[in-house]
C-alpha positions as CSV (number, residue, x, y, z in Angstrom):
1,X,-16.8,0.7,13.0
2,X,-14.5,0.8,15.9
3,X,-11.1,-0.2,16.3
4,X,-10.6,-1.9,20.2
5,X,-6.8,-2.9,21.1
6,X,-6.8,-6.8,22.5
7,X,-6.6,-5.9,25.8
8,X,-9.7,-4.0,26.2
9,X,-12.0,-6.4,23.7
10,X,-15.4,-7.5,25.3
11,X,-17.4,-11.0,24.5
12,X,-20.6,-10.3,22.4
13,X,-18.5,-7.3,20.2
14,X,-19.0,-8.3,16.7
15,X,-16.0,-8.5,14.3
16,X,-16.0,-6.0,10.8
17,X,-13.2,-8.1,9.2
18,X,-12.9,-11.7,9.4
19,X,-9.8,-13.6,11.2
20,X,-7.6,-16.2,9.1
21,X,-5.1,-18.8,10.7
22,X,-1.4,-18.8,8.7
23,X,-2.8,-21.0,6.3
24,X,-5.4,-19.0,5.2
25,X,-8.4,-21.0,6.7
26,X,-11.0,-18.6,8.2
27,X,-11.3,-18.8,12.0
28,X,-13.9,-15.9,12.5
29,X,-15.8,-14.8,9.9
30,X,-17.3,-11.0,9.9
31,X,-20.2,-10.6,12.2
32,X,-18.9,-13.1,14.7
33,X,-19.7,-12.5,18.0
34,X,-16.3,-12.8,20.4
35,X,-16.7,-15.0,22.9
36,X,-13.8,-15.2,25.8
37,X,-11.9,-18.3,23.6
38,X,-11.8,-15.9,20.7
39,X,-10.3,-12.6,22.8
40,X,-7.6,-15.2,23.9
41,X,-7.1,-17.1,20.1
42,X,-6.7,-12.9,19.1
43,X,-4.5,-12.0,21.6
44,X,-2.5,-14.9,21.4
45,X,-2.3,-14.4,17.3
46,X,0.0,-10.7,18.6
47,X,-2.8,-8.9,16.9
48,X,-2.7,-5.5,18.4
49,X,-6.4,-4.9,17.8
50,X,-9.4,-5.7,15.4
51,X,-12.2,-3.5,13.9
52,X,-15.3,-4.0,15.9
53,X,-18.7,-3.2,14.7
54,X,-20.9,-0.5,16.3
55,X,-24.2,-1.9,17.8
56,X,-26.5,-1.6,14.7
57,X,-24.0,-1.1,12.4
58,X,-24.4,-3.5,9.5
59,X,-21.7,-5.5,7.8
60,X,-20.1,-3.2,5.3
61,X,-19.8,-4.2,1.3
62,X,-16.5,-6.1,0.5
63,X,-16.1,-7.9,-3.1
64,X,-14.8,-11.5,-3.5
65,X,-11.5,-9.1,-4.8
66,X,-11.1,-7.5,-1.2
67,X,-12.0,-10.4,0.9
68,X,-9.1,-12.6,-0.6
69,X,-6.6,-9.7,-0.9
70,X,-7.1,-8.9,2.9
71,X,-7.2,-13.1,3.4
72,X,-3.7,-13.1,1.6
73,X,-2.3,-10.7,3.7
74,X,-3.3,-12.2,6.9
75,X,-1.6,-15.8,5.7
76,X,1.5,-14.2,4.0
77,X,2.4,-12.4,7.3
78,X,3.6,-15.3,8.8
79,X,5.5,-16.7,5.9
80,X,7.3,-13.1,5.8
81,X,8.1,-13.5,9.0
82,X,10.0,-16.7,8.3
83,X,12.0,-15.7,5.5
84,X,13.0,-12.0,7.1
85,X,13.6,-13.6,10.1
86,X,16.2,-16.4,8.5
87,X,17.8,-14.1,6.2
88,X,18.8,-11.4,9.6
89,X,20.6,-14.4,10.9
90,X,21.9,-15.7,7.6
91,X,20.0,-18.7,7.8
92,X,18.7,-20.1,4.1
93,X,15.4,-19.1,3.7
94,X,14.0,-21.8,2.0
95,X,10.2,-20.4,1.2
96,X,11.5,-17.4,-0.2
97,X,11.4,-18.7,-3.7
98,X,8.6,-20.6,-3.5
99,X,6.5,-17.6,-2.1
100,X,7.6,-15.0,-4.3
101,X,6.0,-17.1,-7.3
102,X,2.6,-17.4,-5.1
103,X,2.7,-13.7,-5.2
104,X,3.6,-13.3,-8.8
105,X,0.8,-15.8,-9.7
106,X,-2.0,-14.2,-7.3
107,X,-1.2,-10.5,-8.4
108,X,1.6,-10.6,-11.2
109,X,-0.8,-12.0,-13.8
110,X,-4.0,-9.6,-13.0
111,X,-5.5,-7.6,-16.4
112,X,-7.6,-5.2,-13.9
113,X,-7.1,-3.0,-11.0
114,X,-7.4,-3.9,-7.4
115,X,-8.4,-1.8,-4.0
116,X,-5.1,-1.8,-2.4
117,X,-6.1,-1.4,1.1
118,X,-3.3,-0.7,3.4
119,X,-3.3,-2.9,7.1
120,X,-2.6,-1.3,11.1
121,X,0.9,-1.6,11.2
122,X,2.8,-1.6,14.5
123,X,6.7,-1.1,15.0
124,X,6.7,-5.0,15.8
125,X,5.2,-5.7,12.3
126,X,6.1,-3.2,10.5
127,X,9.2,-3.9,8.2
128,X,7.2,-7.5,7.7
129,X,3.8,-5.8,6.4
130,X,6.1,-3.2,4.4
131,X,8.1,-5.9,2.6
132,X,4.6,-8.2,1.7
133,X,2.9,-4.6,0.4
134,X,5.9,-3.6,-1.6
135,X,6.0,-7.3,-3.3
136,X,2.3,-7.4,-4.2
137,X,3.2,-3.9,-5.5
138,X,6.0,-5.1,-7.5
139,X,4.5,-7.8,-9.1
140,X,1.3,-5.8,-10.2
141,X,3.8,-3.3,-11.4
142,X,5.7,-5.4,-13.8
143,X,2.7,-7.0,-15.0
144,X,1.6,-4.1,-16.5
145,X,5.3,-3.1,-18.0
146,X,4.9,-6.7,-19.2
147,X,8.4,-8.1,-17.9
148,X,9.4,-11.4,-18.2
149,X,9.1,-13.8,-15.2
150,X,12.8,-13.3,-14.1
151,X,12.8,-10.0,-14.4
152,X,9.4,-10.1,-12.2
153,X,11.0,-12.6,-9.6
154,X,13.9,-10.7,-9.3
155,X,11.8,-7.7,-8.5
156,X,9.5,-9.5,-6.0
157,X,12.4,-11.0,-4.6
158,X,13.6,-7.8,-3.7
159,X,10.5,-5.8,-2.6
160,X,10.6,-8.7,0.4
161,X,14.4,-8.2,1.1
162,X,15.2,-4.7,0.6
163,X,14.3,-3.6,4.3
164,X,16.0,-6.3,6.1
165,X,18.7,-3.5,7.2
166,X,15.7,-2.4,9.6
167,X,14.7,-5.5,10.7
168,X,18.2,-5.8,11.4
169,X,17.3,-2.5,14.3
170,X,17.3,-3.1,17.8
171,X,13.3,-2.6,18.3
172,X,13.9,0.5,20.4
173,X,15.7,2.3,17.8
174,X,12.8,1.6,15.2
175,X,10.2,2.9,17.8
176,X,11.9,6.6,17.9
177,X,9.8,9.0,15.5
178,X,11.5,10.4,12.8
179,X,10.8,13.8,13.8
180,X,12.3,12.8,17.1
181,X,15.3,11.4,16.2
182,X,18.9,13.1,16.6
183,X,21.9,13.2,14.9
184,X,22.9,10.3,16.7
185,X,19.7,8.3,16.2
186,X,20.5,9.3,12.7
187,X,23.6,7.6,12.2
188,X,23.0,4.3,14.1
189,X,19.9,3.8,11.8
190,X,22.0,4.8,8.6
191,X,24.6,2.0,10.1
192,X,21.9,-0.7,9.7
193,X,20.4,0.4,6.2
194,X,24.2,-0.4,5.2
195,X,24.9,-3.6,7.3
196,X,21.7,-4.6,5.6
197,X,22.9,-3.4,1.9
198,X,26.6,-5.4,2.9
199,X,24.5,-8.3,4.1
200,X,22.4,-8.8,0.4
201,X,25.6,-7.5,-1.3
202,X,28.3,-9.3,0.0
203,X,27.8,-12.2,2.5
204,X,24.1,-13.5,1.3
205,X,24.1,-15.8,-1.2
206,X,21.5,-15.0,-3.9
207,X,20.6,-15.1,-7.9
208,X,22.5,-12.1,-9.4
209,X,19.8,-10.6,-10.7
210,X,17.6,-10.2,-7.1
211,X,21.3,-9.1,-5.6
212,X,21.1,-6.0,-8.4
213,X,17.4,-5.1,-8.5
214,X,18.0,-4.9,-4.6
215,X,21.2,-3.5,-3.6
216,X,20.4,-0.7,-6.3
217,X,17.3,0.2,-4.9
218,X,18.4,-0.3,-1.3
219,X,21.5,2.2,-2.3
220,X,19.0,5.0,-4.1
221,X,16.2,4.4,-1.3
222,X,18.4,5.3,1.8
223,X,21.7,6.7,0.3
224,X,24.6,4.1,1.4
225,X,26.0,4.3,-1.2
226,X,28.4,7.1,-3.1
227,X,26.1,9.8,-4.1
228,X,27.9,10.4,-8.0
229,X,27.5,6.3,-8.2
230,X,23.9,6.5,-7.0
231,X,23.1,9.4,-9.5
232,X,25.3,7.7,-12.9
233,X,23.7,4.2,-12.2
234,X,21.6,3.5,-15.8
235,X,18.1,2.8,-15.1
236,X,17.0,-0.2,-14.4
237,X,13.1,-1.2,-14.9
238,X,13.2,-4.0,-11.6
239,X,15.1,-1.1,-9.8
240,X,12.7,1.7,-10.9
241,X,9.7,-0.4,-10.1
242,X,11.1,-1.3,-6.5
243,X,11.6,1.9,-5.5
244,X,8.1,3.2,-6.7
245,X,6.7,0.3,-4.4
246,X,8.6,0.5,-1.8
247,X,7.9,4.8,-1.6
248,X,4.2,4.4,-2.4
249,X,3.8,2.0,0.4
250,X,5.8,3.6,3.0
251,X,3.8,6.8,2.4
252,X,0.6,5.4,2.7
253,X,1.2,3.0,5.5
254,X,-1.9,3.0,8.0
255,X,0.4,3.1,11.8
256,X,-0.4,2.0,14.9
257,X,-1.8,6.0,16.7
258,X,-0.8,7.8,13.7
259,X,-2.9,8.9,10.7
260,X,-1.8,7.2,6.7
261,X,-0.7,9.7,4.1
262,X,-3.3,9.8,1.6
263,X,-2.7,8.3,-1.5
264,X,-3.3,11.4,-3.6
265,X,-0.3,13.2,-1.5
266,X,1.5,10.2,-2.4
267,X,0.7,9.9,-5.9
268,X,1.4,13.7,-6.3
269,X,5.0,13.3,-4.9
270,X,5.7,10.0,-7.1
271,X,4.2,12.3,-10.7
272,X,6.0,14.5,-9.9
273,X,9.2,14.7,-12.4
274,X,11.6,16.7,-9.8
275,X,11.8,13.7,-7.3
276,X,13.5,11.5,-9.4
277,X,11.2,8.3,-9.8
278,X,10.5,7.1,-13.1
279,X,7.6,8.2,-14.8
280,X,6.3,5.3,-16.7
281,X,6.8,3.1,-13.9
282,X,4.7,5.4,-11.5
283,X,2.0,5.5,-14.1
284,X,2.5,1.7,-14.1
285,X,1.1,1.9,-10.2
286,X,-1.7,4.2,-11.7
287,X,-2.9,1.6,-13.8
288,X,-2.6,-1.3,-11.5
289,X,-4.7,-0.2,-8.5
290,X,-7.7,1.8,-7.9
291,X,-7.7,5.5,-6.4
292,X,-9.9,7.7,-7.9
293,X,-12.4,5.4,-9.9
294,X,-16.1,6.1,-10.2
295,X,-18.4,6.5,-7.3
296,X,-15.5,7.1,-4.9
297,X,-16.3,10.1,-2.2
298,X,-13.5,13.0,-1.9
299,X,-12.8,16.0,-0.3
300,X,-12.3,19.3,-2.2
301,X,-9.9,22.2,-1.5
302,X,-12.9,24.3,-1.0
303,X,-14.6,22.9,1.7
304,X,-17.5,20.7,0.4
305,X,-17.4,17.0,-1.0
306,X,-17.5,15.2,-3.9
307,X,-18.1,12.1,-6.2
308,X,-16.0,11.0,-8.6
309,X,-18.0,10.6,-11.7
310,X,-15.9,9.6,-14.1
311,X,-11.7,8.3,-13.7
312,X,-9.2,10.1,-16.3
313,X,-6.5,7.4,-16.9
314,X,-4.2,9.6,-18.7
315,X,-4.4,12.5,-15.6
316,X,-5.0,10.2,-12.6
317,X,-5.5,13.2,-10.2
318,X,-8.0,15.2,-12.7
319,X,-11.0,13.5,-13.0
320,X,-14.7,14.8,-13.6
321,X,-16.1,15.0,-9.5
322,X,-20.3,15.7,-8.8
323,X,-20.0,18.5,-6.2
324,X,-22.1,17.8,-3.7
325,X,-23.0,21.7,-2.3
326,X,-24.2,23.0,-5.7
327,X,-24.8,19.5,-8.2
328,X,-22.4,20.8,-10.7
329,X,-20.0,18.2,-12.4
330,X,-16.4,19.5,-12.1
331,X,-14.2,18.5,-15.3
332,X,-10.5,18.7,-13.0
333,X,-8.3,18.5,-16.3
334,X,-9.6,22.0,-17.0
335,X,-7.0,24.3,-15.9
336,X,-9.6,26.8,-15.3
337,X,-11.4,24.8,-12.5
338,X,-8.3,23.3,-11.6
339,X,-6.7,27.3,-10.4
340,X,-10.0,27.2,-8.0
341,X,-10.6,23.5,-6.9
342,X,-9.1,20.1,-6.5
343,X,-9.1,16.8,-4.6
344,X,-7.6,17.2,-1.1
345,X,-8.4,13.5,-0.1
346,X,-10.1,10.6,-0.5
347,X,-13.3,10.0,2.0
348,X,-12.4,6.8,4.1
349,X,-14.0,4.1,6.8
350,X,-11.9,3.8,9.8
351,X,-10.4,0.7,8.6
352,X,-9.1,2.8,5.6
353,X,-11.1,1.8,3.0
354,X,-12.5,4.2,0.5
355,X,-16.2,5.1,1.1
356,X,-18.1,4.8,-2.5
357,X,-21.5,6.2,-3.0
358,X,-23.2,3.2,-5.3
359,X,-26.3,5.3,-5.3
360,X,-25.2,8.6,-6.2
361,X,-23.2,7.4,-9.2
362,X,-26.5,5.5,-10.5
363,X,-28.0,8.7,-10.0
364,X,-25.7,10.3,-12.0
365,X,-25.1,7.3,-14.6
366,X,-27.2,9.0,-17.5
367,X,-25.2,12.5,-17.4
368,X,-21.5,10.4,-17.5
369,X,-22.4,9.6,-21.4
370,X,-22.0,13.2,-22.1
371,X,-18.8,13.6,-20.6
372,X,-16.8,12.7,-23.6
373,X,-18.0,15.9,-25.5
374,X,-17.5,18.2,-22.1
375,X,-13.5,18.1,-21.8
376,X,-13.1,21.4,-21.5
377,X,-16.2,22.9,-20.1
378,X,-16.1,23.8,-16.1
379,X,-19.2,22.4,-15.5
380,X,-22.8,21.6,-17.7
């Protein structure tokens, strides 16, 4: 699987994911040959690129799951849009409502886990994508700390607004690396995190409970506001949960020429206490989407690679992994093989997917009944 920027797509290159219209109607299914009306329907769409299969490369696995999560993404983009779009100009946004209750029904009422798979993001797109992810986050968040629909609309409501101070960014200052940026850059941004906190605080008219959940979060997330305030405020769960969201997806964003954080360095900074993110809400993202379940590939501090055999749902990070370079079956929650080994990363396709070994955990299937009574052992 390659990824080809418009400009330099071919006709006869077959797509790896399928292409949907705003309303969610497939235009180009997987395995479609381009042809020269479908470079011009792609580039005309503002996509900066599309994953292109190699010459004998088959279509890759995708569940009913994936194939509507990544269809629901492609339609909510341009509704997104709208709404961020209206709200920087202080327009009513009339769809916001309406689509933060499609996204509380599609993912706000789920009883399993989903493969969260993160999107290209360019600087264009960016705060757009980031404020759909951190939604869909929210609402599969609250579900599992079981809040009641306002406190989950409030929430929503405020994963999709609590950017707008970047959007806000002339697109120049957005495109400056952080790494890159000076004291000056520094300030100007700051000056738009808080025009945009002043905008959902004071001059935007909105439900009282969306204008807390998100001018607390907004406040904590980029510190505008007064640093005793932001450290006395009581928690609050909608807050907590926004904040968790937002971070996660931020970390793990897949950019335009730059390389995603994996989800495990994420996940460790989130568990951990010292950083200040709440820990029941963090273990709330744990249970809501899938990172280290069975049959996933991973890389190893040692060198070699791995299968995750078994998930640990009370130690997310720990669980039992097949070594590949000697067949033994690793039990991570053991401090003792913990001090010598642990995951570095998850093993991913280009398009930033996890790669999961089917056959290797049927293989293994038999031994996994046995793990129960092997808790502490470093390997059988």
């Amino acid at each position: 699987m390659l990824f080809i920027k418009s400009d330099e797509l071919k006709t006869g290159m077959r797509l790896a994911k399928p292409i949907y219209n705003k309303n969610g109607v497939m235009l180009y299914e997987r395995n479609s040959k381009l042809t020269r009306q479908g470079i011009v329907s792609i580039q005309n769409f503002g996509l900066i690129g599309v994953y292109i299969l190699e010459p004998a490369e088959p279509v890759p696995p995708m569940s009913e799951d994936d194939i509507e999560f990544e269809r629901f993404q492609a339609m909510a983009i341009f509704t997104i849009r709208d709404i961020l779009d209206d709200v920087a100009a202080q327009k009513e946004p009339k769809g916001m409502y309406p689509f933060a209750n499609q996204v509380i029904k599609k993912y706000g009422s789920l009883y399993h886990k989903i493969n969260f798979v993160q999107n290209l993001r360019s600087t264009e797109d960016y705060v757009y994508k980031h404020a759909l992810n951190t939604a869909i986050l929210c609402a599969l968040i609250s579900k599992k700390m079981e809040l009641d629909f306002k406190a989950q609309l409030d929430v929503v409501v405020g994963g999709i607004l609590h950017d707008i101070g970047e959007l806000m960014m002339p697109l120049a200052l957005r495109k400056i690396k952080k790494e890159e940026r000076s004291e000056e850059d520094e300030k100007k941004i700051n000056t738009y995190y808080y025009a945009g906190y002043q905008l959902i605080n004071k001059d935007y008219e909105l439900d009282a409970g969306v204008k807390r959940t998100t001018t607390l979060a907004m406040r904590d997330l980029y510190q505008i506001g007064d640093a005793d305030v932001i450290q006395n405020t009581k928690k609050i769960n909608e807050v907590e949960i926004l904040k968790v969201a937002s971070v996660f997806d931020t970390m793990t964003a897949m950019k335009f020429e730059e390389e995603p954080m994996s989800e495990i360095t994420a996940l460790r900074y989130l568990l951990d206490g010292a950083n200040g993110y709440d820990q029941l809400v963090v273990q709330a993202l744990v249970d809501s989407i899938n990172v280290l379940q069975p049959g996933v590939c991973v890389d190893l501090s040692n060198g070699d690679k791995g299968l995750v055999i078994t998930e640990n749902p009370t130690d997310i990070l720990h669980p039992f992994v097949l070594s590949f370079r000697d067949n033994q079956i690793l039990n991570l929650a053991d401090s003792s093989v913990a001090s010598g080994v642990h995951i570095v990363d998850i093993m991913k396709t280009m398009d930033n997917r996890h790669i999961v070994d089917h056959e290797a955990l049927a293989k293994y299937k038999g031994e996994t009944v046995h793990l129960g009574e092997a808790r502490t052992n470093k390997h059988y």
